[in-house]
Chimera marker file (.cmm) of the C-alpha trace (Angstrom):
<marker_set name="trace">
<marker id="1" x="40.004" y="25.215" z="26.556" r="1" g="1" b="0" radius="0.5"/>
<marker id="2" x="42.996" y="22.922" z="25.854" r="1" g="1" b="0" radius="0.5"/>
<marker id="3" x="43.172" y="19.340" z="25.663" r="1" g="1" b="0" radius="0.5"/>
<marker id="4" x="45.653" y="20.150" z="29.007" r="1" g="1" b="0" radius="0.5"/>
<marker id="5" x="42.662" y="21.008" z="30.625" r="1" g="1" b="0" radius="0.5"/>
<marker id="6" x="39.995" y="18.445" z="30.142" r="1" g="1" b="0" radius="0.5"/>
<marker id="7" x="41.414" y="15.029" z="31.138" r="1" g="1" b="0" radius="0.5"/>
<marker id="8" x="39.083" y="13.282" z="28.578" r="1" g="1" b="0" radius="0.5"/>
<marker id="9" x="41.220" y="14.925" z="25.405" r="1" g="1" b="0" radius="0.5"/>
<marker id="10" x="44.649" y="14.424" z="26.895" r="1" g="1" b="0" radius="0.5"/>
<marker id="11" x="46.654" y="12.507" z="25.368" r="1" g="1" b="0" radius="0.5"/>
<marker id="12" x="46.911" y="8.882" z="26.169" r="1" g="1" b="0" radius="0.5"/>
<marker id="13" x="48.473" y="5.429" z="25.158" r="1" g="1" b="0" radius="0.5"/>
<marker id="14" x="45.552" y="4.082" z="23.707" r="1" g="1" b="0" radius="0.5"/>
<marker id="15" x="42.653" y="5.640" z="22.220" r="1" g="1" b="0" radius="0.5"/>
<marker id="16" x="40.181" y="2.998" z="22.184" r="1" g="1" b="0" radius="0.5"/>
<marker id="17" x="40.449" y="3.526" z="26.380" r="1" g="1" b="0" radius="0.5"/>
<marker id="18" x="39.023" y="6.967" z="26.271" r="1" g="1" b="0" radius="0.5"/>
<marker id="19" x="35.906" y="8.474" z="26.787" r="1" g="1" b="0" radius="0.5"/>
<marker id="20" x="35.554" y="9.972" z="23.644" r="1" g="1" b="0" radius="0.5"/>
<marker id="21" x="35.968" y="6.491" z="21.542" r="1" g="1" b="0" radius="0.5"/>
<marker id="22" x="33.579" y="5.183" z="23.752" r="1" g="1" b="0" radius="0.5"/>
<marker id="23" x="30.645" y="8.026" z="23.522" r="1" g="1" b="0" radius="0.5"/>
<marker id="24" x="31.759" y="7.836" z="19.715" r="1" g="1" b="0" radius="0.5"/>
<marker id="25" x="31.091" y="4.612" z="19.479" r="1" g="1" b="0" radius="0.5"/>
<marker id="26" x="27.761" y="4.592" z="21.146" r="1" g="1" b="0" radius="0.5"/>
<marker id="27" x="27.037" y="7.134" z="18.084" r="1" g="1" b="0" radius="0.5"/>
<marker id="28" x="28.711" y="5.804" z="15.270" r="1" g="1" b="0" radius="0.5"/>
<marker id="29" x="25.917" y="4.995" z="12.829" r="1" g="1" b="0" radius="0.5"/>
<marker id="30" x="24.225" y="7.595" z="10.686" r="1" g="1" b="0" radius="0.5"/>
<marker id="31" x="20.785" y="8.277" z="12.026" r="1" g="1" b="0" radius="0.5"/>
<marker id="32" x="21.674" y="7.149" z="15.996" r="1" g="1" b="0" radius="0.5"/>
<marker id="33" x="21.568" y="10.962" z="17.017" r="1" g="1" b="0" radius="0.5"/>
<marker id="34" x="18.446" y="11.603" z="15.149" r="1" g="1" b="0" radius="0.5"/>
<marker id="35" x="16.740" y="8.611" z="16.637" r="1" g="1" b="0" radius="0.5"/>
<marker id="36" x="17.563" y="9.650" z="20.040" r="1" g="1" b="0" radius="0.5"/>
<marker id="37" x="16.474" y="12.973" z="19.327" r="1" g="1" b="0" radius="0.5"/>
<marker id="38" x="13.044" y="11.916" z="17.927" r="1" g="1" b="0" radius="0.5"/>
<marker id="39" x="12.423" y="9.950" z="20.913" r="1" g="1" b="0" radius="0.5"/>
<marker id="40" x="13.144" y="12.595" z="23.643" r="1" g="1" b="0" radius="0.5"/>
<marker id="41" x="10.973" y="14.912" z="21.408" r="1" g="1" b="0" radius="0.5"/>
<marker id="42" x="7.935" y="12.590" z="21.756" r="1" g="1" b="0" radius="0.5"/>
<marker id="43" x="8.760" y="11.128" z="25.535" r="1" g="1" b="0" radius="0.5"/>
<marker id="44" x="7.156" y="7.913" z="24.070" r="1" g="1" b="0" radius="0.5"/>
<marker id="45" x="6.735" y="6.566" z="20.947" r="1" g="1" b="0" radius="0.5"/>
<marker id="46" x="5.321" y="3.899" z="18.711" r="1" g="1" b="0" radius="0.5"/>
<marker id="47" x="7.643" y="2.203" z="16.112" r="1" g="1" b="0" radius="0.5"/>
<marker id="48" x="4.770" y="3.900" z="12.719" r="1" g="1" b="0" radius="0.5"/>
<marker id="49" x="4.794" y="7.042" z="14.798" r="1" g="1" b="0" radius="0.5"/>
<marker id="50" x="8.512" y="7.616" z="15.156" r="1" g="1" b="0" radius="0.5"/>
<marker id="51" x="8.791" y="6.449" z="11.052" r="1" g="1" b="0" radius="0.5"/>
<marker id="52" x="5.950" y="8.702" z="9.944" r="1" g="1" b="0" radius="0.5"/>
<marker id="53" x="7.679" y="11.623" z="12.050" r="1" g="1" b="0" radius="0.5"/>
<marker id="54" x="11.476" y="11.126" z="10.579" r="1" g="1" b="0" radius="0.5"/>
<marker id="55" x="10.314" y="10.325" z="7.408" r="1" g="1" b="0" radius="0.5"/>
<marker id="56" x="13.624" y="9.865" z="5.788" r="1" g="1" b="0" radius="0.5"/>
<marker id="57" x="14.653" y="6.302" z="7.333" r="1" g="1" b="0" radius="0.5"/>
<marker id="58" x="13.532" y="2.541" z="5.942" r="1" g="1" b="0" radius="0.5"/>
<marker id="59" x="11.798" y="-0.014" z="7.840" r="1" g="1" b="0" radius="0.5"/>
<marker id="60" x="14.879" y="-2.209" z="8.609" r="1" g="1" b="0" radius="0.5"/>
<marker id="61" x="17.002" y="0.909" z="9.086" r="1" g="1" b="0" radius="0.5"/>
<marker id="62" x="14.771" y="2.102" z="11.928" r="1" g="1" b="0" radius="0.5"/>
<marker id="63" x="14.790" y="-1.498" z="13.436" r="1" g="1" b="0" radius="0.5"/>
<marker id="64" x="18.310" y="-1.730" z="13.145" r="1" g="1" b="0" radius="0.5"/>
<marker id="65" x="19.170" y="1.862" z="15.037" r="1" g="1" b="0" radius="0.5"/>
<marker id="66" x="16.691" y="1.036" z="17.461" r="1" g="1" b="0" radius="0.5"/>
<marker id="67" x="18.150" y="-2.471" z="18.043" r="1" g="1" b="0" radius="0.5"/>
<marker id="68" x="21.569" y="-0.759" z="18.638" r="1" g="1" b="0" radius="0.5"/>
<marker id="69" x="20.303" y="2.023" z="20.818" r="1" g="1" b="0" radius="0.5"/>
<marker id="70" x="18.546" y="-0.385" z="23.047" r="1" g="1" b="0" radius="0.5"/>
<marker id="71" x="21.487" y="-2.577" z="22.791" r="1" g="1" b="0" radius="0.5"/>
<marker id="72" x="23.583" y="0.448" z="24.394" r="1" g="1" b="0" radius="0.5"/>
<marker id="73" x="20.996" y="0.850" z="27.161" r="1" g="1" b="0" radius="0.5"/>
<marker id="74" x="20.271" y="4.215" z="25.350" r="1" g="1" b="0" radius="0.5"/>
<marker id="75" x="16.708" y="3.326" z="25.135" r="1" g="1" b="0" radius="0.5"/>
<marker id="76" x="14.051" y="1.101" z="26.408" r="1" g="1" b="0" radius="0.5"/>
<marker id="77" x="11.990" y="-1.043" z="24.725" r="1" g="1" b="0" radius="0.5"/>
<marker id="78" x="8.602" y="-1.554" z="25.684" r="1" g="1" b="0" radius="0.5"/>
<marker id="79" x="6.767" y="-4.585" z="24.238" r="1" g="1" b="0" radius="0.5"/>
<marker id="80" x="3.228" y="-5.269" z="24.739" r="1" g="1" b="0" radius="0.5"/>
<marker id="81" x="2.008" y="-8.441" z="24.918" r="1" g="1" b="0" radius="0.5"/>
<marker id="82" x="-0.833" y="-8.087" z="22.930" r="1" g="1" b="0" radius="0.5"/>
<marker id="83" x="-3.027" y="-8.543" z="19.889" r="1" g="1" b="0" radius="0.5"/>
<marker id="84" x="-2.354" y="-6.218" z="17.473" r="1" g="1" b="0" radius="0.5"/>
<marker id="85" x="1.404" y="-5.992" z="18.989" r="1" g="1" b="0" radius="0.5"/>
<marker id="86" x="2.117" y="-2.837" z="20.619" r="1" g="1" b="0" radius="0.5"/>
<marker id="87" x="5.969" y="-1.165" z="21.274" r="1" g="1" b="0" radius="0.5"/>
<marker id="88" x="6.544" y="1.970" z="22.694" r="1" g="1" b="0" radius="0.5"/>
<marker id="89" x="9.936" y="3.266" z="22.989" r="1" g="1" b="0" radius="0.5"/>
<marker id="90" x="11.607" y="5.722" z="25.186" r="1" g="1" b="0" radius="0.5"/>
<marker id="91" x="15.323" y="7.038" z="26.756" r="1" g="1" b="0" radius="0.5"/>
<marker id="92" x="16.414" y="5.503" z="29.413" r="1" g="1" b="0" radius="0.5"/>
<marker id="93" x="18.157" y="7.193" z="32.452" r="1" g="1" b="0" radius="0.5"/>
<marker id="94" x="21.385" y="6.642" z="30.476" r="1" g="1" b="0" radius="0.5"/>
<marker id="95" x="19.879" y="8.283" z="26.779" r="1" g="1" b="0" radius="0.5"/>
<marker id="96" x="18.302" y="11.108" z="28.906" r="1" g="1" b="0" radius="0.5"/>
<marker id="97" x="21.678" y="11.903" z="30.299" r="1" g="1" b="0" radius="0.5"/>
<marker id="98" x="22.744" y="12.671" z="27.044" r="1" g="1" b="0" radius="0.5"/>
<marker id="99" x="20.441" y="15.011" z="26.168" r="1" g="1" b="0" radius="0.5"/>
<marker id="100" x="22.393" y="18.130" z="27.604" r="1" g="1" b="0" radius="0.5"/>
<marker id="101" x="24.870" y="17.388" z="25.082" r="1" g="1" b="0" radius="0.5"/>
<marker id="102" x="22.620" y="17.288" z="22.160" r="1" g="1" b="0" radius="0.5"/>
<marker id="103" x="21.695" y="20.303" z="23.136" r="1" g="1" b="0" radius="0.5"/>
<marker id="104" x="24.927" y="21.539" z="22.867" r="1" g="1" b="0" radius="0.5"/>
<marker id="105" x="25.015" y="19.973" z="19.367" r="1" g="1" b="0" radius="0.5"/>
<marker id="106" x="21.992" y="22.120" z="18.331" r="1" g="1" b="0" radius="0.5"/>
<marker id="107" x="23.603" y="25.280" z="19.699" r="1" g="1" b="0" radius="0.5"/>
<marker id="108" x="26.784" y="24.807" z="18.462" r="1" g="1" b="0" radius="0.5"/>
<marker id="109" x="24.825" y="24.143" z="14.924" r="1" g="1" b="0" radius="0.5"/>
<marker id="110" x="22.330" y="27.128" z="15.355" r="1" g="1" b="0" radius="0.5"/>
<marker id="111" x="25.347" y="29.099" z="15.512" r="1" g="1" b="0" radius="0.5"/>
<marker id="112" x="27.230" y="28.359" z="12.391" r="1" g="1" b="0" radius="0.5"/>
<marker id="113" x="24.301" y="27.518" z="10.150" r="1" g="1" b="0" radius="0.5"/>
<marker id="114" x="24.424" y="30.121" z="7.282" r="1" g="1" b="0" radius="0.5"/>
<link id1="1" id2="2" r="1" g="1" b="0" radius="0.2"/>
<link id1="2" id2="3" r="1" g="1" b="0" radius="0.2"/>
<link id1="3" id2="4" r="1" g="1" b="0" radius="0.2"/>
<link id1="4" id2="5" r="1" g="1" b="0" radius="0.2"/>
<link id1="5" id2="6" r="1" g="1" b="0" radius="0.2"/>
<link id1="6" id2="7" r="1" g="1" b="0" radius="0.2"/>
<link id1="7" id2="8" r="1" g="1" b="0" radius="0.2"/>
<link id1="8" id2="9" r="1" g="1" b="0" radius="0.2"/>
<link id1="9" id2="10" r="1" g="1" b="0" radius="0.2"/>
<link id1="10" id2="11" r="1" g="1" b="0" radius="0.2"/>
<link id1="11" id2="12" r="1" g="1" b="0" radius="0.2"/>
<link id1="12" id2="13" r="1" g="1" b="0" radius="0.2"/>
<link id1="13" id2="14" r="1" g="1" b="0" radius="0.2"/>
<link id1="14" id2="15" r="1" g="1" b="0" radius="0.2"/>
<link id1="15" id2="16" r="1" g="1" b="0" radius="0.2"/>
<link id1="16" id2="17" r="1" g="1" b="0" radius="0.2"/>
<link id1="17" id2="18" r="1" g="1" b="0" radius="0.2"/>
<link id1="18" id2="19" r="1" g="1" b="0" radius="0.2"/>
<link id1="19" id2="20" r="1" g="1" b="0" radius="0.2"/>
<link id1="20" id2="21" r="1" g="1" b="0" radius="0.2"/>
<link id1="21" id2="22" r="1" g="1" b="0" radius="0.2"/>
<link id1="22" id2="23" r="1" g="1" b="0" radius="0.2"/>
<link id1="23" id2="24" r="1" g="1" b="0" radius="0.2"/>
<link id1="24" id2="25" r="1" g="1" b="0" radius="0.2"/>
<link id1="25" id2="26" r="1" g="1" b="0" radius="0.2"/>
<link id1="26" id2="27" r="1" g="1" b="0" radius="0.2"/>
<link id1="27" id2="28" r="1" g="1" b="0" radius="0.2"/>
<link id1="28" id2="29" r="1" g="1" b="0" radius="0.2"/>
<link id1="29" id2="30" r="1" g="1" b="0" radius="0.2"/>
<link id1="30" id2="31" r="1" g="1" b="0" radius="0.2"/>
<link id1="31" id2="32" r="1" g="1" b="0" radius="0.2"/>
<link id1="32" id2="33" r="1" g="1" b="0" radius="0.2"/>
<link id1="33" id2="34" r="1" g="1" b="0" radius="0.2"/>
<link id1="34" id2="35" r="1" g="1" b="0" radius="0.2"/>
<link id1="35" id2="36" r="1" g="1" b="0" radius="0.2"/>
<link id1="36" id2="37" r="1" g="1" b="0" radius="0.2"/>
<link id1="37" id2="38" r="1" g="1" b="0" radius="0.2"/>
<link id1="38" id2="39" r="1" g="1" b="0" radius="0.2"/>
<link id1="39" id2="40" r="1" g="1" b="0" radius="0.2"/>
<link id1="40" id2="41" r="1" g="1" b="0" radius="0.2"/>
<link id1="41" id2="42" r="1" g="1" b="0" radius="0.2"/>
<link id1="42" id2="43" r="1" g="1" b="0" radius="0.2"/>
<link id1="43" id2="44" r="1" g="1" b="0" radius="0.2"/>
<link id1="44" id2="45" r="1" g="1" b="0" radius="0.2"/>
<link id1="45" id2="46" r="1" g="1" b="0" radius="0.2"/>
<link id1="46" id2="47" r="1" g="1" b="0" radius="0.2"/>
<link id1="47" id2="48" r="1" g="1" b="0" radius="0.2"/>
<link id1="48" id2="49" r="1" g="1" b="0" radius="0.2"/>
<link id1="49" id2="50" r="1" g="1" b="0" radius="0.2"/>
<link id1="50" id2="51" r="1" g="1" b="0" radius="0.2"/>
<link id1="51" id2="52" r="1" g="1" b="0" radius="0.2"/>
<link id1="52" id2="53" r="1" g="1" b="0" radius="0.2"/>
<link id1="53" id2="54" r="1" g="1" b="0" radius="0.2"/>
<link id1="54" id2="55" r="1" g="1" b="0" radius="0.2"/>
<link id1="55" id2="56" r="1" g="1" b="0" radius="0.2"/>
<link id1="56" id2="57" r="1" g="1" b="0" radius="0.2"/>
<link id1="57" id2="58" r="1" g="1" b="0" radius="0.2"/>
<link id1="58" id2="59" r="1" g="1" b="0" radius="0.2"/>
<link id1="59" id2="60" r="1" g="1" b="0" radius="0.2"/>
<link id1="60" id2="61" r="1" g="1" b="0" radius="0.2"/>
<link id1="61" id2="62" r="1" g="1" b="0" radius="0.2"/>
<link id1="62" id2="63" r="1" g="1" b="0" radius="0.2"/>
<link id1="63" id2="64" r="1" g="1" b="0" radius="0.2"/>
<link id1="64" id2="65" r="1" g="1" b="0" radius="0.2"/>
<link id1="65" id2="66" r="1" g="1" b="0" radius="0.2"/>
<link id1="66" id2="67" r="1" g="1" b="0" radius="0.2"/>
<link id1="67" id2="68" r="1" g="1" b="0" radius="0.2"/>
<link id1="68" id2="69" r="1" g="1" b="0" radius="0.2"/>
<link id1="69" id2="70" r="1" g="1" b="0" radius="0.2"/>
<link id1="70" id2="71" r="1" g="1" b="0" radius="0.2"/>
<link id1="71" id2="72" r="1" g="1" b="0" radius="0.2"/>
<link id1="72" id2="73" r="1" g="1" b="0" radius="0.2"/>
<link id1="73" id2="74" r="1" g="1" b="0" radius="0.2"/>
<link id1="74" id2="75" r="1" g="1" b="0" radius="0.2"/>
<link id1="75" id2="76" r="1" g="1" b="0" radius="0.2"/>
<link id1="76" id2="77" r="1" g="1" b="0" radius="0.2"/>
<link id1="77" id2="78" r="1" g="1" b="0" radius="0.2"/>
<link id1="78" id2="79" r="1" g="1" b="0" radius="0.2"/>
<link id1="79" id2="80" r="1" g="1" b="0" radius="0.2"/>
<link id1="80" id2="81" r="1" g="1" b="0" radius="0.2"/>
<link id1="81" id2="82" r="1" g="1" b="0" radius="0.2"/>
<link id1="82" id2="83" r="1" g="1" b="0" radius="0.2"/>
<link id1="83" id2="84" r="1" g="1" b="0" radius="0.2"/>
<link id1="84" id2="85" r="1" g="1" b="0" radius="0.2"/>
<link id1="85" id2="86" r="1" g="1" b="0" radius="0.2"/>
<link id1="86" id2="87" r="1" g="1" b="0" radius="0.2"/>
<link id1="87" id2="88" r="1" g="1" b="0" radius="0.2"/>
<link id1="88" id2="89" r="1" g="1" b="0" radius="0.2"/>
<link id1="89" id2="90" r="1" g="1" b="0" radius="0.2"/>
<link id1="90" id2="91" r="1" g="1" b="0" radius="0.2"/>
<link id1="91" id2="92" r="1" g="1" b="0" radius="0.2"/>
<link id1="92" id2="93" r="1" g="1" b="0" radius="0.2"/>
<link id1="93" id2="94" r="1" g="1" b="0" radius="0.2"/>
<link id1="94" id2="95" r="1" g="1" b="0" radius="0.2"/>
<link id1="95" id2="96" r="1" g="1" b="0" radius="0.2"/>
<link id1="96" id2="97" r="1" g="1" b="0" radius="0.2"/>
<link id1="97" id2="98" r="1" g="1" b="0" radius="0.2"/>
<link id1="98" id2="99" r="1" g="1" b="0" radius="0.2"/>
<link id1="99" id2="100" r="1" g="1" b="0" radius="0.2"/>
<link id1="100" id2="101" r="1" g="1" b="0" radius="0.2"/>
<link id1="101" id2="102" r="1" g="1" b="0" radius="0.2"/>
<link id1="102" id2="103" r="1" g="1" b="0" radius="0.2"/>
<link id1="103" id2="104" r="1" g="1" b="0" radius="0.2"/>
<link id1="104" id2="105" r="1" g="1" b="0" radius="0.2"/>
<link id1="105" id2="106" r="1" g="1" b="0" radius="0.2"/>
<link id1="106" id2="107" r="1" g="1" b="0" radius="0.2"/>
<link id1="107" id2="108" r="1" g="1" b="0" radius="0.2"/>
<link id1="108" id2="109" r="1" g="1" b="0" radius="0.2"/>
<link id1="109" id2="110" r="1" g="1" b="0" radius="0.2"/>
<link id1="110" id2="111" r="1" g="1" b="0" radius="0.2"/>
<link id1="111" id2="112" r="1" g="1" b="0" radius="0.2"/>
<link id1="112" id2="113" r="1" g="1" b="0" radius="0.2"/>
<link id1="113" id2="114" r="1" g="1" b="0" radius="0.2"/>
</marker_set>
């Protein structure tokens, strides 16, 4: 497919008006895609579940990424007012429409992983 074809990779006067810069900046950050991922994996999740199960991000990193996400209306938030303090997190409509296209990601990885 050429960029002729798709009207999001046409050419334009200025980039920071296209799709593309705006999905990209939505995932700009390093572990945005693999938070997103973790939480569609698990439907819902607490903030020491979703940790224990990436396992490769700090405390404040995870805050932060979630912060941003949620920020985006990527994901929802779900505090409970309680004692001990409960949050759950999960995609919202918007972060589950992007899920077809992390699929894609996966495939298009699957393929060329040697």
């Amino acid at each position: 497919m050429t960029s002729d074809e798709r009207d999001c990779l046409k050419e334009v006067e200025s980039f920071d008006k296209t799709g593309f810069n705006y999905t990209m900046s939505l995932f700009t950050g390093k572990y945005k895609l693999t938070v997103l991922y973790a939480i569609y994996r698990h439907d819902v999740i607490r903030f020491n579940a979703l940790q224990k199960y990436l396992n490769l991000l700090s405390h404040k990193t995870l805050s932060n990424t979630l912060k941003e996400l949620e920020q985006d209306d990527l994901i929802i938030k779900h505090d409970y007012k309680e004692i001990p303090p409960k949050v759950e997190y999960s995609l919202s409509d918007k972060g589950k429409s992007f899920i077809p296209i992390l699929y894609a990601m996966c495939d298009w990885g699957e393929k060329f992983i040697k």
